[in-house]
N, C-alpha and C positions, 0 to 999 in steps of 0.2 A: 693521525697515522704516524705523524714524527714522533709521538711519545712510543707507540708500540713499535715503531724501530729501533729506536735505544733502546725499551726493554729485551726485544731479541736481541741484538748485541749482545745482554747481559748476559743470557738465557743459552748462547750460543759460547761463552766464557766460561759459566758456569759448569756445563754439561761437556768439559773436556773429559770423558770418561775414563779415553783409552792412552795413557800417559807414556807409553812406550815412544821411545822417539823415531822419528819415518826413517825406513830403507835406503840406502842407497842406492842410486839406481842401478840396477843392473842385477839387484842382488835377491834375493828369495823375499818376497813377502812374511811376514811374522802373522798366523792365523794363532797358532797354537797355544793356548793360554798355560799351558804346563810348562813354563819356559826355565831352559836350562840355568845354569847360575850365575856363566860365563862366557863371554864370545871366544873365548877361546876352546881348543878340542879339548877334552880331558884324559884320549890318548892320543900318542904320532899316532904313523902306520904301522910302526914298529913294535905297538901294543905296548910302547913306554909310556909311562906319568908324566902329564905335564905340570911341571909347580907351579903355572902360573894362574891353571885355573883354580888351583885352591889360593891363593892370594886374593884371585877374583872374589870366589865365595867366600871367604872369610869375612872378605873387607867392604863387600858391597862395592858396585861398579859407576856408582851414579857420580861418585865425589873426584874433584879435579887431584891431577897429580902431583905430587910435591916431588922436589929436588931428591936425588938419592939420597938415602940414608945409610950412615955409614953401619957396620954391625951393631955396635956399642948403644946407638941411638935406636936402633931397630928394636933389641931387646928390652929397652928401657922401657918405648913406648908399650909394645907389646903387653909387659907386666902391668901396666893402667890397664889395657884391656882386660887381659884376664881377669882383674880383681871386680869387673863390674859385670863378666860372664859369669862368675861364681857368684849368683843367686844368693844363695842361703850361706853364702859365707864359712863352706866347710873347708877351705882349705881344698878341697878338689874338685876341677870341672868335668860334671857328668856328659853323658854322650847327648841326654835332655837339651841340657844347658847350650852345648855346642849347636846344637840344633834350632833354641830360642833364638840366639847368637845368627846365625846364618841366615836364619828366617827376618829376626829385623832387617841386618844390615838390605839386603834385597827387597827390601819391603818397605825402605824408608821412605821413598819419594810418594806411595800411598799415604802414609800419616799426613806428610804434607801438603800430599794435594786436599786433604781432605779437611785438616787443619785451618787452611785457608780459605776454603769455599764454604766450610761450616761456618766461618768467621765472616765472609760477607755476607752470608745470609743473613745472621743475626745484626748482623749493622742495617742490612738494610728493612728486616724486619722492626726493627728499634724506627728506623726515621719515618716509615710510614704509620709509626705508634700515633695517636691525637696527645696532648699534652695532660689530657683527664687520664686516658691508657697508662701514660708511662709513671702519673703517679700512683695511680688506684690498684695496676699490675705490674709492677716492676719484675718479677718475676720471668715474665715474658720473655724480655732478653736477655735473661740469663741464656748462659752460654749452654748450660745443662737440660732446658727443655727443649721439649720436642718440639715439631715444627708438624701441624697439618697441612695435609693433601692441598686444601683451597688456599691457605696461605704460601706454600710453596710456587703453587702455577701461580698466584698471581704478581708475586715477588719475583720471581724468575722469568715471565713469558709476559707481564704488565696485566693489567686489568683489559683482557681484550674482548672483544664482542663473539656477537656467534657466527658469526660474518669468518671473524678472524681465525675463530677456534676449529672452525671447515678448513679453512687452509691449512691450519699447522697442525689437522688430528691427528696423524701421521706420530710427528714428533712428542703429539699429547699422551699418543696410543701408548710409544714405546717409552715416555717416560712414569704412565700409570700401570704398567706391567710390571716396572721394576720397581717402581713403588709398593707396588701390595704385595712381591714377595718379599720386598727387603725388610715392611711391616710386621714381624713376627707376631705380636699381640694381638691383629687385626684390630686395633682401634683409633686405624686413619692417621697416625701421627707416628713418625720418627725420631727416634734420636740421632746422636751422633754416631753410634755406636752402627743401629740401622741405615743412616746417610752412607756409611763409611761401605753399607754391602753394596746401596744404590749405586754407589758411583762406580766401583769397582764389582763387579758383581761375579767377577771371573776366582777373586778370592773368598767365597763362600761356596759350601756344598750345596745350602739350599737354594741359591742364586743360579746354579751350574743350567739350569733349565733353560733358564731367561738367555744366558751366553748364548743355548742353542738357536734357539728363537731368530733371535738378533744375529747371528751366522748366517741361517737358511734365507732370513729375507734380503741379507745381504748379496747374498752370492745366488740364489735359487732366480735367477732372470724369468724363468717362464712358468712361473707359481705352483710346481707340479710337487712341491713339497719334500724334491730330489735335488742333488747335486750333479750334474752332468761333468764329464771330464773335461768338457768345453767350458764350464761354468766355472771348475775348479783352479783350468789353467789360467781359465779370461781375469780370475778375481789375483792368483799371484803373479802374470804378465801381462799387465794390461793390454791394449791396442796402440797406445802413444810410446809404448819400451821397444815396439816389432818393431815400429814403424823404424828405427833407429839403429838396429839387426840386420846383420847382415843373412846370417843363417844363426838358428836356434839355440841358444845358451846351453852349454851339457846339463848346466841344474835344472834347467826345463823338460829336458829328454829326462832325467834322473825324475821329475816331480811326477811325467806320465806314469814310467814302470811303477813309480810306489803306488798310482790312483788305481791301477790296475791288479796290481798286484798282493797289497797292502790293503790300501782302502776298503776297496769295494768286496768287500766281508764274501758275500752269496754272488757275487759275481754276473747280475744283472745291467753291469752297463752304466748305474748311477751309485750316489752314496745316500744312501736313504737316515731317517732324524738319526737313530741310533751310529750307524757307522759313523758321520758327520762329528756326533757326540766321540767317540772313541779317538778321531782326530785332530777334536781341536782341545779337549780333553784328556788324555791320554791316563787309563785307569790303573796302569799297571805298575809304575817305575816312582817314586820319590828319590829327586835329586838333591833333595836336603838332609833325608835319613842317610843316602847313602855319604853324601860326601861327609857328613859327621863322624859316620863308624870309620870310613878310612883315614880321617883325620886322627882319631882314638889307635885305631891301628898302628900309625905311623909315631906316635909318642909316648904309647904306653908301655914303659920302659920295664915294669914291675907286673903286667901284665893283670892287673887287678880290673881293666874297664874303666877305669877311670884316671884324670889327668891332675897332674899335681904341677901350680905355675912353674918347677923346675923341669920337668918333663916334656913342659912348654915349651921353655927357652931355651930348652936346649935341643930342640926340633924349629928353633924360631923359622928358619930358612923353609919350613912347609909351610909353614901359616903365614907370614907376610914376606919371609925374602931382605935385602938389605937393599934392593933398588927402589926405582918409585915409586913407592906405596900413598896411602892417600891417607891411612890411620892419623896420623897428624891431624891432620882438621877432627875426625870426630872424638880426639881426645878435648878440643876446644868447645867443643859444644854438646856442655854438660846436662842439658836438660833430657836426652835424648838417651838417656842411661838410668 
């Protein structure tokens, strides 16, 4: 058993899926996988623009802060960027481009979570090779093939018995569900490309099901395939957050009205698979199309739809501003471009 608790260790390493970082307490629970671009608002109340949340979205939020940068330095940096957002090198960034641009930066900490977990797999795929394996298939651990279903569980959860495999079907169940969606081919092996849906499965459309799945059993306590308002609030304030309340946080009065009134679509009292879906999915609104066109809006000087790196620079203060921005580092780390 001592070996098949180190391999869960692993197994439990491995399967960090949900890489957002935990709440503060006090604060609203994060369900919703449609997630905005920025902790910051994108208007006051005063129906004004805030600049900082386009710096956020521009710049990606994961990366520490550097020291102010003066103008001079701002713009400087700035024109690295542009020259690696313009794609195809036309001398102008489309509203696409702006939009690829957005999307990475937001998206970086997926690459590498998956970067990394893809890579220990295959190491540890490689050391339980026999010495005949890794000459006869070297192939194998290349970094470029896929990895099967059986090699997977048993690299990640150890060679366990059936004994074991009772206990942990649960966690078997839910990692062979998002297997065989993420499996596009259906022929029991993934790649990295497929890995990259398993683990995150909230950034694919064909994935978006699995999300649901994995919601309802989460938060559905009395298996009735609904979401109760009791279940909804219990899953964003727990019991140990009351306990420590004095009287009820307004965002929690705020989360009722919305279950009520928002949520629950047909107004039966729960949120049934679909509305659930509409919640933590949200089908209507892209916060990446939109913040691209108004970026395009706010520098397109010539009015053509398109952005020329002077149009840029000379709107630099919308897109990063001259205070702590964090572009700096990802001008140093060139592979990511």
């Amino acid at each position: 058993m001592a070996r098949f608790f180190s391999a869960v260790c692993i197994c439990l390493c491995l399967l960090a899926v949900d890489a957002r970082p935990p709440e503060a307490k006090g604060q609203k629970k994060a369900r919703v996988y449609d997630q905005d671009l920025s902790e910051e608002e994108h208007f006051n109340a005063e129906e004004e623009h805030n600049s900082e949340y386009d710096h956020e979205a521009f710049l990606g939020k994961e990366k520490k802060k550097f020291d102010e940068l003066t103008p001079e330095e701002s713009k400087e940096r700035l024109g690295k960027i542009v020259d690696r957002i313009d794609k195809d090198n036309s001398g102008k960034v489309t509203q696409k481009e702006l939009e690829d641009w957005i999307r990475f930066t937001s998206k970086r900490y997926i690459y590498e979570d998956v970067d990394r977990q893809w890579d220990q797999l295959k190491k540890l795929e490689y050391a339980h090779m026999s010495l005949e394996e890794k000459y006869v298939d070297k192939k194998k651990a290349d970094p470029n093939v896929a990895i099967d279903w059986e090699l997977y569980k048993n690299l990640t959860y150890g060679y366990i018995t059936e004994e074991d495999e009772f206990e942990y079907k649960e966690m078997l169940a839910r990692d062979k569900r998002r297997w065989t969606k993420a499996d596009i081919d259906k022929d029991n092996k993934i790649t990295k490309e497929e890995y990259t849906a398993f683990l995150h499965p909230e950034e694919y459309d064909h994935m978006k099901d699995v999300v649901v799945d994995e919601t309802l059993e989460d938060i559905d306590k009395d298996g009735d395939g609904a979401v109760s308002i009791d279940e909804y609030l219990g899953d964003l304030y727990p019991e140990n957050e009351k306990e420590n309340d004095k009287e009820e946080p307004d965002w929690v009065k705020s989360e009722r009205e919305h279950f009520t009134e928002f949520r629950d679509k047909n107004k039966d009292g729960k949120m049934d698979r679909d509305e659930v879906k509409d919640w933590i999915i949200p089908p209507d609104y892209d916060h990446i199309e939109a913040e691209a066109k108004h970026l395009v809006r706010e520098a397109d000087t010539d009015g053509d739809q398109e952005l020329t790196k002077e149009e840029i620079l000379e709107k630099h203060d919308v897109f990063v501003g001259s205070q702590a921005t964090d572009f700096g580092e990802a001008l140093t780390r060139h592979d990511e471009f």
